[in-house]
Residue, then its C-alpha position, 0 to 999 in steps of 0.5 A: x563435195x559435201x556441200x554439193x551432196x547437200x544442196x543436190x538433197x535439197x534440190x531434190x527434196x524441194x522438187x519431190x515436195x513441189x511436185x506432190x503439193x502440185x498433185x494434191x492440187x490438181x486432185x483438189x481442183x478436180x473433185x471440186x470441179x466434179x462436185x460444181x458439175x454434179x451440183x449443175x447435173x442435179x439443177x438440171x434434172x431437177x429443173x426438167x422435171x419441174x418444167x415438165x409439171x409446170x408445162x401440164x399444170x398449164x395445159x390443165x388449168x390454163x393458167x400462166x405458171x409465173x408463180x409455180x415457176x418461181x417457187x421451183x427455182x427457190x426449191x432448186x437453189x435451195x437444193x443445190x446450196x444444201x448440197x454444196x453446204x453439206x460438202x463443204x462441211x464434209x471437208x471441214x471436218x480433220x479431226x478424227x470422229x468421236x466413237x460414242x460406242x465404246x459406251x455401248x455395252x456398259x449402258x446395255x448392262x444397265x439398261x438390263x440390270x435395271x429391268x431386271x431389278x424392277x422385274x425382281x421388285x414385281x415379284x416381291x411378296x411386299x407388293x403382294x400383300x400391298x397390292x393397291x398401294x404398289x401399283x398406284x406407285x408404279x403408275x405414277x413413277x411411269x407417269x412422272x416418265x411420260x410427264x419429263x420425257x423431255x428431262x429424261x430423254x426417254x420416250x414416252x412410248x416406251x415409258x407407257x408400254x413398260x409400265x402396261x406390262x409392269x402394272x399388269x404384271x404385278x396385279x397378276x403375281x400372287x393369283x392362282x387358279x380362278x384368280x388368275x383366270x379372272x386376271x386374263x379375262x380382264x386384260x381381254x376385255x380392257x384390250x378389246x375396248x381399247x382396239x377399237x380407240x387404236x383403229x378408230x385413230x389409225x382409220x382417221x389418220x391415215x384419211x388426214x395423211x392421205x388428204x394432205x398428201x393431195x393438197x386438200x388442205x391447202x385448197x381449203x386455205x388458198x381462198x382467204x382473201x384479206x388485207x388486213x392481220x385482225x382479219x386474218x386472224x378471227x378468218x384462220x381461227x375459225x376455219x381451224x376452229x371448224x377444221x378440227x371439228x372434222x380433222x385431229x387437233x395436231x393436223x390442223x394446227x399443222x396446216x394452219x401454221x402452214x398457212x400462216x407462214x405465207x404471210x408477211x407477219x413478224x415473228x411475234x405476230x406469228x407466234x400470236x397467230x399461232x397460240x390462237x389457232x392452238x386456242x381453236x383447234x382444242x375448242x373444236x374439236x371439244x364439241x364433236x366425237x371424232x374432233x379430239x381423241x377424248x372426246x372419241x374414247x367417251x364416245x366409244x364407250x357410249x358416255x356421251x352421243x353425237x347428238x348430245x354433245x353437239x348440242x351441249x357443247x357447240x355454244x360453250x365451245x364457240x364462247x371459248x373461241x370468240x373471247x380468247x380471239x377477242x383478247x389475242x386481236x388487241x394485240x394486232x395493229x393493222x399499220x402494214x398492209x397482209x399479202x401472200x408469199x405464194x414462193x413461201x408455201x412452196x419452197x416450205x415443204x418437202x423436196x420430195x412431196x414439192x416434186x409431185x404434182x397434184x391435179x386441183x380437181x383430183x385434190x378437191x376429190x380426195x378432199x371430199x371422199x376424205x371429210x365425207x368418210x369421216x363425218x359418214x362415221x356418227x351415221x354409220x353407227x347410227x343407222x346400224x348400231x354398230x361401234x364407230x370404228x368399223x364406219x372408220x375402217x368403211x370410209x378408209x377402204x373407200x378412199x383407199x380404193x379411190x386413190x388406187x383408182x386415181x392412180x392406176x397405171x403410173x408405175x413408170x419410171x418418171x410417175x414412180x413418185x406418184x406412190x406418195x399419193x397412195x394410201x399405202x404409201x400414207x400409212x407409213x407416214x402415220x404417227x406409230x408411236x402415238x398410237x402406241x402411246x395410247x395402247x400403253x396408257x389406257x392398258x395401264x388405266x385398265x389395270x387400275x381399273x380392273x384392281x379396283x383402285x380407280x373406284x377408290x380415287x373416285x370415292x375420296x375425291x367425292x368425299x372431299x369435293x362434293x361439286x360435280x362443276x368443280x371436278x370438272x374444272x380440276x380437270x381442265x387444269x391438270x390437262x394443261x400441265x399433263x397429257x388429257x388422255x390418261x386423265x380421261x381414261x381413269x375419269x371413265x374409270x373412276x364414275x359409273x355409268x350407272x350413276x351417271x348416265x350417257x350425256x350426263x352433266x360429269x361426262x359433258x363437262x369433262x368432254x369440254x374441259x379436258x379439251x379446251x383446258x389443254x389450250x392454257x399452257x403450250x404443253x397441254x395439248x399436242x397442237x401447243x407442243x408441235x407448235x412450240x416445234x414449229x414456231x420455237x416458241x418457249x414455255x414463258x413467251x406462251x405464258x405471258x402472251x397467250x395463257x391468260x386469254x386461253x383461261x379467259x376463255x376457258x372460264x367463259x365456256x364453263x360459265x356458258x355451259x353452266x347457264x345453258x343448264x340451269x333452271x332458269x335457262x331451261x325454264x325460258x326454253x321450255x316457254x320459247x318453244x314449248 
C-alpha cells in the first residue's frame, strides 16, 4: 500500500511538473511569436512609408530610386535587428538589477556639505584681506575642473557656472555702500557685453541646425567627383576650410566626417582624413569674425574689423592649410580606386531624420537664406553701425519665417514629422550647454577683469616677455592643451584698447593663433574632441600621426603673417601699387 501511495505521489507530481513546464512553453512560444510579428509590423510600416517618400521623390526629381530604396532597406533591417537585440538582451538578464540608489542621500549630503564649506570659506575675512590672490586661486581651481572634466565626471558647465557665482560672490563680501554699488554695476556692464556673444551664437547655431536638418549640407558635398584619396583629400579639406569660414568649427567637421564615412577608406585613412578636416576647420574659421567663436568675441568687442582680419589673416590662414595638408597627403597612397557608398550615408543617421523627406530644392533654398543670413551679419553692422548680434537675430526670424512658410499646412498625421524641419523644432536641438559654457567662463574672466587682477597678468607678462610675436605664439600653445575661450576673454582683459588699437598686430595674431594653435593637440578645439567621438581616436595616434603636421603649419602661418608685416613687405607693396 505504501509502495503504492508513493508511486500514485509521483505520478502525480511528474504530471503536475510536466503539465507547467508544457505552459511555460506554450507562454514562451507565444511572446516569441508576438514579438516576430511585431517586428514583421514595424518592418511593414516602416517599409509603407519609405515606399511612399520613395514614389514622391521620383515623381519630383525624376529619378529611378535604386539607391534610396537601398538605403531603406539597410535602415529597416537595422531597425528590426535593434529591436530583436534589444529583446532578446531583455531576456538575458535573471538576476535582479542593481539599486545605485541607495547611494543617493549620502551623496546629496556631500555634494551639500561641499557647497556649503565653500560658501562658508567665501565669507572668510581671510579672502577678504587677500582679495586679488583668492580669487585668482578660485579661478584656477574651477579652471583645473573644466580642464579634467573627463577625470573628474563633472561637467564643465556646471564647473564654469559655480565658480562665476563664487568668484563674483567673493569679490563683492567685504563691500558696502558705493563699493557694492560699484560691484553691481559692473556685473551689469560685463553681463550685457557678454549677452550679446550668448545670442550672437544662439542665432547662428540654430541657422546651422536648421540647415542641416533640410540636408543643405550634404547638397554641398554630394557633388565631389574624384577617384583618387589624395584627391579627396585637399577637395574635403578645402570645402571645410571655406565651410568654416561661414559655419562654426564643430558643425563642419561634423558633416565632413560625415562625408568621409561614404567613402571606401580604411580606419587609418579615415582618422588621417579627419585630423585634416580638424586642421581646416580651425584655420577657417581664424580669418573671419563669424568663422570661430574667438574671433567673434574680438570682434564684438570691436578689436578687430571685418575687413582688417580678412586682409590680414586669409593668407596666413590658407598657409597653414596648404602645409599640414601637403604633409598629411604623403601619407595617402592612391593603390585603390575612391567610390562612394550612397547606402552608407543613409543608414548613418538618425531613424527619425532618415524618415523625412526633403525636397532638393526646398534644401537648396534654406541652404541659401541660411549663409545669406550669415554672411548679411558684417553687412548689417556696417551699413547701421549697430552690434552684429541684432543682424544675427535679423537673419534668424528670416529663416525662421521661411521654414514656417515652407511648411504650413502639414500638420497631419502622416507629415507630423515634418515639425523636425522647423525652427522651432531646431532650437531644441542647439548645444544649451556650450552656451551656458561660455556665459560661465567670460562672467568669471569679467570678475578678474572688474578686480583689476587681469591688469596685473598683463603687466608681469610684459615685464618678462617683452616680444608682442612671442605672446602670441605662448598663446597659440596653451589653446592646444586647454579651452581658447577663456584664454581669449582675459587676453582682451589683460591689454588695453588704447594701447592697442583695433586691428592691431597683438589682436591680429591672438585671432589667428588661438585658432589655428587648437589644431596641434586633438583636445585643443572642439572640432578635434567631437572628432575623437566620431572617429575614436586616442590622444597618442593624433600626436604621432597628425600633430607634427598641425605645428608645421602653425608655425608656417605666423611666419607668413610676420612677412606680410615687415618693413620690407610694406615697403614692396608701397612700390607695387602705389
Amino acid at each position: 500500500m505504501k509502495t503504492f501511495l508513493f508511486q500514485s505521489s509521483c505520478f502525480h507530481s511528474f504530471r503536475s511538473h510536466h503539465i507547467r513546464k508544457k505552459q511555460i512553453d506554450v507562454r514562451s512560444t507565444w511572446w516569441k511569436g508576438l514579438s516576430v510579428v511585431n517586428d514583421v509590423v514595424t518592418a511593414k510600416r516602416v517599409s509603407k512609408l519609405y515606399l511612399k517618400q520613395t514614389y514622391c521623390k521620383r515623381e519630383a526629381e525624376g529619378s529611378d530610386g535604386k539607391a534610396e530604396e537601398a538605403a531603406g532597406n539597410v535602415v529597416i533591417s537595422e531597425q528590426v535587428e535593434n529591436r530583436k537585440a534589444s529583446g532578446n538582451s531583455v531576456k538575458s538578464e535573471q538576476g535582479p538589477l542593481k539599486d545605485d540608489t541607495k547611494q543617493d542621500i549620502p551623496r546629496f549630503v556631500a555634494l551639500l556639505f561641499l557647497l556649503t564649506s565653500v560658501a562658508f570659506l567665501v565669507q572668510h575675512s581671510w579672502l577678504a584681506a587677500h582679495e586679488g590672490l583668492s580669487l585668482t586661486i578660485l579661478f584656477f581651481i574651477a579652471y583645473c575642473g573644466i580642464v579634467l572634466e573627463e577625470i573628474l565626471l563633472l561637467n564643465k558647465t556646471a564647473v564654469a557656472l559655480l565658480a562665476a557665482v563664487l568668484l563674483w560672490s567673493s569679490y563683492s563680501t567685504t563691500k558696502q555702500g558705493d563699493e557694492l554699488d560699484s560691484v553691481v554695476q559692473s556685473l551689469s556692464l560685463q553681463l550685457s557685453s557678454i549677452s550679446e556673444i550668448i545670442f550672437f551664437l544662439m542665432g547662428a547655431m540654430t541657422i546651422v541646425e536648421v540647415i542641416d536638418a533640410h540636408r543643405g549640407f550634404q547638397l554641398v558635398t554630394d557633388w565631389i567627383k574624384t577617384s583618387k584619396k589624395s584627391v579627396l583629400l585637399w577637395i574635403s579639406a578645402s570645402i571645410t576650410f571655406l565651410l568654416s569660414s561661414v559655419l562654426d568649427n564643430l558643425t563642419s567637421t561634423i558633416v565632413m566626417v560625415s562625408l568621409l564615412r561614404k567613402a571606401n577608406l580604411s580606419d587609418e585613412e579615415r582618422r588621417l582624413f579627419g585630423a585634416a578636416v580638424v586642421v581646416a576647420a580651425n584655420a577657417g574659421g581664424a580669418w573671419t569674425p563669424i568663422g570661430d567663436v574667438t574671433t567673434t568675441m574680438l570682434w564684438i568687442q570691436g578689436h578687430i574689423s571685418t575687413f582688417g582680419v580678412m586682409s590680414g589673416l586669409f593668407v596666413p590662414s590658407l598657409v597653414t592649410l596648404l602645409v599640414s595638408i601637403a604633409i598629411y597627403s604623403r601619407q595617402v597612397k592612391d593603390d585603390e580606386r575612391l567610390y562612394f557608398d550612397k547606402a552608407e550615408n543613409a543608414s548613418s543617421r538618425s531613424s527619425f531624420s532618415s524618415a523625412v523627406f526633403v525636397d532638393g530644392k526646398r534644401g537648396k533654398l534654406v541652404l541659401g537664406t541660411g549663409v545669406a543670413s550669415l554672411l548679411f551679419v558684417p553687412i548689417f553692422k556696417a551699413l547701421t553701425g549697430l552690434p552684429p548680434y541684432l543682424g544675427m537675430l535679423a537673419g534668424l526670424g528670416t529663416i525662421w519665417l521661411l521654414t514656417d512658410v515652407l511648411h504650413v499646412g502639414q500638420e497631419s498625421t502622416e507629415d507630423a514629422s515634418r515639425e523636425y524641419l522647423k525652427t522651432s523644432s531646431a532650437l531644441n536641438r542647439i548645444d544649451v550647454a556650450s552656451i551656458l559654457f561660455f556665459l560661465g567662463i567670460l562672467l568669471c574672466v569679467g570678475c578678474l577683469d572688474s578686480a583689476g587682477i587681469l591688469k596685473v597678468w598683463a603687466a608681469y607678462i610684459s615685464d618678462h616677455v617683452s616680444s608682442l610675436q612671442l605672446v602670441a605664439f605662448i598663446i597659440g600653445l596653451a589653446s592646444s592643451v586647454i579651452d581658447n575661450v577663456p584664454i581669449v576673454a582675459a587676453c582682451m582683459g589683460m591689454y588695453d584698447s588704447v594701447a592697442y588699437p583695433k586691428d592691431s598686430t597683438l589682436w591680429q595674431l591672438v585671432a589667428y593663433c588661438a585658432g589655428t594653435g587648437g589644431s596641434i593637440f586633438i583636445i585643443g578645439s572642439a572640432a578635434g574632441v567631437a572628432l575623437m567621438g566620431l572617429e575614436k581616436i586616442d590622444f597618442f595616434w593624433y600626436l604621432k600621426k597628425a600633430a607634427w603636421g598641425a605645428f608645421a603649419g602653425y608655425c608656417a602661418g605666423i611666419a607668413t603673417y610676420l612677412a606680410m608685416h615687415s618693413d620690407a613687405w610694406t615697403l614692396l607693396k608701397h612700390q607695387l601699387f602705389w
